[in-house]
C-alpha positions in Angstrom: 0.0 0.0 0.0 1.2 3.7 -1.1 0.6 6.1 2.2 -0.9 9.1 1.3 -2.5 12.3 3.1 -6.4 13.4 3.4 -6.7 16.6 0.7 -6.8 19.5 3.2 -3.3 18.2 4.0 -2.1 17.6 0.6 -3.2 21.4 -0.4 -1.2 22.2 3.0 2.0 20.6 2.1 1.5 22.1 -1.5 1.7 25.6 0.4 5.2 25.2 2.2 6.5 22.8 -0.2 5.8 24.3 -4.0 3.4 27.6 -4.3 1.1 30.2 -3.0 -0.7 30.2 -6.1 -0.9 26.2 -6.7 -1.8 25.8 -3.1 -4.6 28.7 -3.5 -5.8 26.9 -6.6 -6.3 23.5 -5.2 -8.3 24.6 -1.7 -10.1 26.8 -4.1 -11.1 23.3 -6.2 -11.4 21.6 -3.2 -13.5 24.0 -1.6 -15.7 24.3 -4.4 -16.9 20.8 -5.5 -18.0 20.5 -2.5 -19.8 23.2 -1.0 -21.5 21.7 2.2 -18.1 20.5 3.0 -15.8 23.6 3.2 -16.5 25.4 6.0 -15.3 21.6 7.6 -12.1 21.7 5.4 -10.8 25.2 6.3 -12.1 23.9 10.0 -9.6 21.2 9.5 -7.0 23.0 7.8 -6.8 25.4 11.2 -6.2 22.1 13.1 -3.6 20.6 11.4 -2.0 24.6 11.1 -2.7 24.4 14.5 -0.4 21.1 15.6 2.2 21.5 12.8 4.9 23.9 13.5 5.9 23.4 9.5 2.5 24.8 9.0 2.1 27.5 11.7 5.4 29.1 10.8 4.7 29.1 7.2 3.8 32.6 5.9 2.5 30.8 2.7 0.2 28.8 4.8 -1.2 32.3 6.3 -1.8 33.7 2.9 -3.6 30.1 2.0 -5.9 30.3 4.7 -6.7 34.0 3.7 -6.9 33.8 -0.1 -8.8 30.8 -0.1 -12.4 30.9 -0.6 -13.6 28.3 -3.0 -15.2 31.4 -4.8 -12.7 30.8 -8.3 -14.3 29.2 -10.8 -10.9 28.2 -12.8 -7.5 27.5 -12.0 -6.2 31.1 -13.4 -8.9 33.0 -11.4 -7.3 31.4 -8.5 -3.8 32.1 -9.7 -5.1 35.9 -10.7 -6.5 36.6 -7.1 -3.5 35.3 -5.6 -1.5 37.7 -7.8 -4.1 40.8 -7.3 -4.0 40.3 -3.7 0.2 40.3 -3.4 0.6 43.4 -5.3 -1.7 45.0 -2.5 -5.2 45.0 -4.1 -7.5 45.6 -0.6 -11.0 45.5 -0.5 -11.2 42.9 -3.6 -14.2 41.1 -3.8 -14.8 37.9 -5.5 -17.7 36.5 -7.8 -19.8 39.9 -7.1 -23.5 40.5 -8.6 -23.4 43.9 -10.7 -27.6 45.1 -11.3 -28.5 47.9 -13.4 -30.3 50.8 -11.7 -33.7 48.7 -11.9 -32.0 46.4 -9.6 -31.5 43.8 -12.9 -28.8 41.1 -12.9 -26.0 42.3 -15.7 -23.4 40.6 -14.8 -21.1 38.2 -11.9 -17.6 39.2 -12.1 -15.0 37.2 -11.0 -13.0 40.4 -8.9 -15.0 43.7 -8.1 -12.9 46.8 -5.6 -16.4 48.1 -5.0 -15.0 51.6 -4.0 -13.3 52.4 -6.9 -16.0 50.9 -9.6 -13.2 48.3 -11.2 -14.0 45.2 -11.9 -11.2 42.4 -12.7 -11.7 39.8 -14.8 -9.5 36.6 -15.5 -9.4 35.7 -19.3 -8.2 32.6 -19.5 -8.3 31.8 -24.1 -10.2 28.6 -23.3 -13.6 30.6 -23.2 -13.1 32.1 -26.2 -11.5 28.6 -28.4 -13.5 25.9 -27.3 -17.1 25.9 -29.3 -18.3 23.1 -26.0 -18.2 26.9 -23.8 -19.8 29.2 -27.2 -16.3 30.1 -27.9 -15.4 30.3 -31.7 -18.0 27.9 -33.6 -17.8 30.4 -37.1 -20.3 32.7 -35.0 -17.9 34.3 -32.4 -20.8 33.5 -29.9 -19.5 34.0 -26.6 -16.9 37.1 -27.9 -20.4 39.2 -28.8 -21.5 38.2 -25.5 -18.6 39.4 -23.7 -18.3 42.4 -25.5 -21.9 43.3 -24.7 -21.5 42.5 -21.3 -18.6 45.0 -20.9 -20.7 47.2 -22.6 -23.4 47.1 -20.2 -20.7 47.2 -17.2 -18.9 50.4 -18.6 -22.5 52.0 -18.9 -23.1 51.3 -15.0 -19.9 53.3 -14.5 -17.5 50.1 -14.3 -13.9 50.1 -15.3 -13.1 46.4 -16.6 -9.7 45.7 -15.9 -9.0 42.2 -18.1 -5.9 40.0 -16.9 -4.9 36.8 -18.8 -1.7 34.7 -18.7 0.8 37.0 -19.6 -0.2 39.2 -17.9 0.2 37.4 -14.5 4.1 36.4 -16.1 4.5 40.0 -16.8 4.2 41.7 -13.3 5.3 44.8 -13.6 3.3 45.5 -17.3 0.5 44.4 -14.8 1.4 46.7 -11.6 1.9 49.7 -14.2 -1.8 49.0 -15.6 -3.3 48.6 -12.2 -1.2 52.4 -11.2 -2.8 54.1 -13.9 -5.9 53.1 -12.9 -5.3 54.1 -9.4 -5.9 50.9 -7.4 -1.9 50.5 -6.9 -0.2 53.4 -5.1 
Protein backbone atom coordinates (compact mmCIF):
# COMPACT_ATOMS: atom_id res chain seq x y z
CA UNK A 1 0.00 0.00 0.00
CA UNK A 2 1.19 3.67 -1.07
CA UNK A 3 0.61 6.06 2.23
CA UNK A 4 -0.88 9.07 1.32
CA UNK A 5 -2.52 12.31 3.11
CA UNK A 6 -6.36 13.41 3.37
CA UNK A 7 -6.69 16.55 0.66
CA UNK A 8 -6.80 19.49 3.19
CA UNK A 9 -3.28 18.24 4.00
CA UNK A 10 -2.06 17.61 0.61
CA UNK A 11 -3.17 21.36 -0.41
CA UNK A 12 -1.24 22.17 3.02
CA UNK A 13 2.04 20.61 2.14
CA UNK A 14 1.49 22.13 -1.49
CA UNK A 15 1.66 25.57 0.42
CA UNK A 16 5.19 25.20 2.17
CA UNK A 17 6.55 22.84 -0.23
CA UNK A 18 5.77 24.26 -3.98
CA UNK A 19 3.43 27.61 -4.27
CA UNK A 20 1.14 30.22 -2.96
CA UNK A 21 -0.73 30.17 -6.11
CA UNK A 22 -0.95 26.23 -6.75
CA UNK A 23 -1.82 25.77 -3.09
CA UNK A 24 -4.63 28.66 -3.45
CA UNK A 25 -5.83 26.88 -6.59
CA UNK A 26 -6.30 23.55 -5.18
CA UNK A 27 -8.28 24.55 -1.69
CA UNK A 28 -10.06 26.84 -4.06
CA UNK A 29 -11.07 23.33 -6.16
CA UNK A 30 -11.38 21.58 -3.17
CA UNK A 31 -13.49 24.02 -1.61
CA UNK A 32 -15.69 24.30 -4.43
CA UNK A 33 -16.87 20.84 -5.53
CA UNK A 34 -17.96 20.46 -2.49
CA UNK A 35 -19.75 23.21 -0.97
CA UNK A 36 -21.49 21.66 2.17
CA UNK A 37 -18.06 20.47 3.05
CA UNK A 38 -15.83 23.59 3.20
CA UNK A 39 -16.52 25.35 5.97
CA UNK A 40 -15.30 21.63 7.64
CA UNK A 41 -12.09 21.71 5.40
CA UNK A 42 -10.83 25.20 6.26
CA UNK A 43 -12.13 23.91 10.00
CA UNK A 44 -9.59 21.16 9.53
CA UNK A 45 -6.98 22.97 7.75
CA UNK A 46 -6.81 25.39 11.20
CA UNK A 47 -6.24 22.14 13.08
CA UNK A 48 -3.62 20.63 11.37
CA UNK A 49 -1.95 24.58 11.14
CA UNK A 50 -2.69 24.36 14.51
CA UNK A 51 -0.36 21.12 15.64
CA UNK A 52 2.16 21.53 12.77
CA UNK A 53 4.89 23.85 13.45
CA UNK A 54 5.89 23.37 9.50
CA UNK A 55 2.49 24.75 9.04
CA UNK A 56 2.11 27.46 11.70
CA UNK A 57 5.38 29.11 10.80
CA UNK A 58 4.68 29.09 7.16
CA UNK A 59 3.81 32.60 5.91
CA UNK A 60 2.49 30.84 2.66
CA UNK A 61 0.24 28.76 4.78
CA UNK A 62 -1.19 32.34 6.26
CA UNK A 63 -1.80 33.67 2.88
CA UNK A 64 -3.58 30.09 2.02
CA UNK A 65 -5.87 30.32 4.67
CA UNK A 66 -6.65 33.98 3.72
CA UNK A 67 -6.92 33.83 -0.11
CA UNK A 68 -8.78 30.85 -0.11
CA UNK A 69 -12.39 30.86 -0.63
CA UNK A 70 -13.61 28.31 -2.98
CA UNK A 71 -15.24 31.41 -4.77
CA UNK A 72 -12.66 30.75 -8.27
CA UNK A 73 -14.33 29.20 -10.76
CA UNK A 74 -10.90 28.18 -12.78
CA UNK A 75 -7.50 27.46 -11.97
CA UNK A 76 -6.22 31.08 -13.42
CA UNK A 77 -8.93 32.99 -11.40
CA UNK A 78 -7.31 31.41 -8.54
CA UNK A 79 -3.77 32.09 -9.73
CA UNK A 80 -5.09 35.92 -10.67
CA UNK A 81 -6.53 36.64 -7.05
CA UNK A 82 -3.54 35.34 -5.60
CA UNK A 83 -1.52 37.69 -7.75
CA UNK A 84 -4.08 40.85 -7.31
CA UNK A 85 -4.04 40.27 -3.73
CA UNK A 86 0.19 40.31 -3.38
CA UNK A 87 0.55 43.36 -5.30
CA UNK A 88 -1.69 44.97 -2.45
CA UNK A 89 -5.21 45.00 -4.09
CA UNK A 90 -7.47 45.55 -0.59
CA UNK A 91 -11.04 45.49 -0.51
CA UNK A 92 -11.19 42.90 -3.57
CA UNK A 93 -14.18 41.11 -3.82
CA UNK A 94 -14.83 37.85 -5.47
CA UNK A 95 -17.71 36.54 -7.79
CA UNK A 96 -19.78 39.87 -7.05
CA UNK A 97 -23.54 40.46 -8.61
CA UNK A 98 -23.39 43.88 -10.69
CA UNK A 99 -27.62 45.06 -11.26
CA UNK A 100 -28.54 47.93 -13.43
CA UNK A 101 -30.32 50.75 -11.69
CA UNK A 102 -33.74 48.71 -11.88
CA UNK A 103 -32.00 46.44 -9.60
CA UNK A 104 -31.53 43.77 -12.90
CA UNK A 105 -28.79 41.14 -12.86
CA UNK A 106 -26.04 42.32 -15.67
CA UNK A 107 -23.39 40.58 -14.82
CA UNK A 108 -21.14 38.20 -11.90
CA UNK A 109 -17.62 39.21 -12.07
CA UNK A 110 -15.03 37.15 -11.03
CA UNK A 111 -13.02 40.37 -8.88
CA UNK A 112 -14.96 43.75 -8.13
CA UNK A 113 -12.92 46.80 -5.63
CA UNK A 114 -16.44 48.10 -5.01
CA UNK A 115 -15.01 51.56 -4.01
CA UNK A 116 -13.28 52.39 -6.86
CA UNK A 117 -15.95 50.88 -9.64
CA UNK A 118 -13.24 48.32 -11.19
CA UNK A 119 -13.98 45.19 -11.91
CA UNK A 120 -11.19 42.41 -12.65
CA UNK A 121 -11.66 39.81 -14.84
CA UNK A 122 -9.54 36.58 -15.48
CA UNK A 123 -9.43 35.71 -19.27
CA UNK A 124 -8.21 32.61 -19.55
CA UNK A 125 -8.26 31.77 -24.12
CA UNK A 126 -10.19 28.59 -23.29
CA UNK A 127 -13.65 30.56 -23.21
CA UNK A 128 -13.11 32.12 -26.16
CA UNK A 129 -11.47 28.62 -28.45
CA UNK A 130 -13.53 25.85 -27.27
CA UNK A 131 -17.13 25.91 -29.33
CA UNK A 132 -18.27 23.07 -26.05
CA UNK A 133 -18.18 26.87 -23.79
CA UNK A 134 -19.82 29.16 -27.17
CA UNK A 135 -16.31 30.11 -27.86
CA UNK A 136 -15.45 30.32 -31.68
CA UNK A 137 -18.00 27.95 -33.64
CA UNK A 138 -17.85 30.40 -37.12
CA UNK A 139 -20.30 32.65 -35.05
CA UNK A 140 -17.86 34.30 -32.38
CA UNK A 141 -20.76 33.45 -29.89
CA UNK A 142 -19.55 34.02 -26.58
CA UNK A 143 -16.88 37.10 -27.93
CA UNK A 144 -20.42 39.23 -28.82
CA UNK A 145 -21.50 38.18 -25.52
CA UNK A 146 -18.57 39.44 -23.66
CA UNK A 147 -18.32 42.45 -25.51
CA UNK A 148 -21.90 43.25 -24.68
CA UNK A 149 -21.53 42.54 -21.29
CA UNK A 150 -18.57 44.97 -20.92
CA UNK A 151 -20.68 47.17 -22.57
CA UNK A 152 -23.39 47.10 -20.16
CA UNK A 153 -20.72 47.21 -17.22
CA UNK A 154 -18.94 50.37 -18.60
CA UNK A 155 -22.48 51.99 -18.94
CA UNK A 156 -23.13 51.28 -14.98
CA UNK A 157 -19.87 53.32 -14.52
CA UNK A 158 -17.45 50.14 -14.27
CA UNK A 159 -13.94 50.08 -15.32
CA UNK A 160 -13.14 46.40 -16.56
CA UNK A 161 -9.71 45.70 -15.87
CA UNK A 162 -8.99 42.16 -18.15
CA UNK A 163 -5.88 40.02 -16.90
CA UNK A 164 -4.87 36.84 -18.78
CA UNK A 165 -1.69 34.70 -18.71
CA UNK A 166 0.77 37.02 -19.56
CA UNK A 167 -0.21 39.17 -17.89
CA UNK A 168 0.18 37.35 -14.51
CA UNK A 169 4.13 36.44 -16.08
CA UNK A 170 4.50 39.98 -16.84
CA UNK A 171 4.21 41.70 -13.33
CA UNK A 172 5.33 44.82 -13.56
CA UNK A 173 3.29 45.49 -17.26
CA UNK A 174 0.50 44.43 -14.84
CA UNK A 175 1.41 46.71 -11.59
CA UNK A 176 1.88 49.75 -14.24
CA UNK A 177 -1.76 49.02 -15.62
CA UNK A 178 -3.29 48.56 -12.24
CA UNK A 179 -1.22 52.39 -11.17
CA UNK A 180 -2.80 54.10 -13.86
CA UNK A 181 -5.92 53.06 -12.91
CA UNK A 182 -5.28 54.12 -9.36
CA UNK A 183 -5.91 50.91 -7.41
CA UNK A 184 -1.89 50.54 -6.89
CA UNK A 185 -0.18 53.36 -5.13
Amino acid sequence: SIPVTDPVRTVLDIATDISLEQAVAAFDALLRSEPVKAQGRKHAAREIIASNAKFSASMRVVKLMEYSTGLAESFGESVCMVVIRNLGIKGLVQQADIVDENGEFVARVDGLIPDKRIIIEFDGAVKYLSTADGGFNGEGDQLLREKEREHQLHRLGYTVVRIMWNDLLGLDRLRARLKALGILS
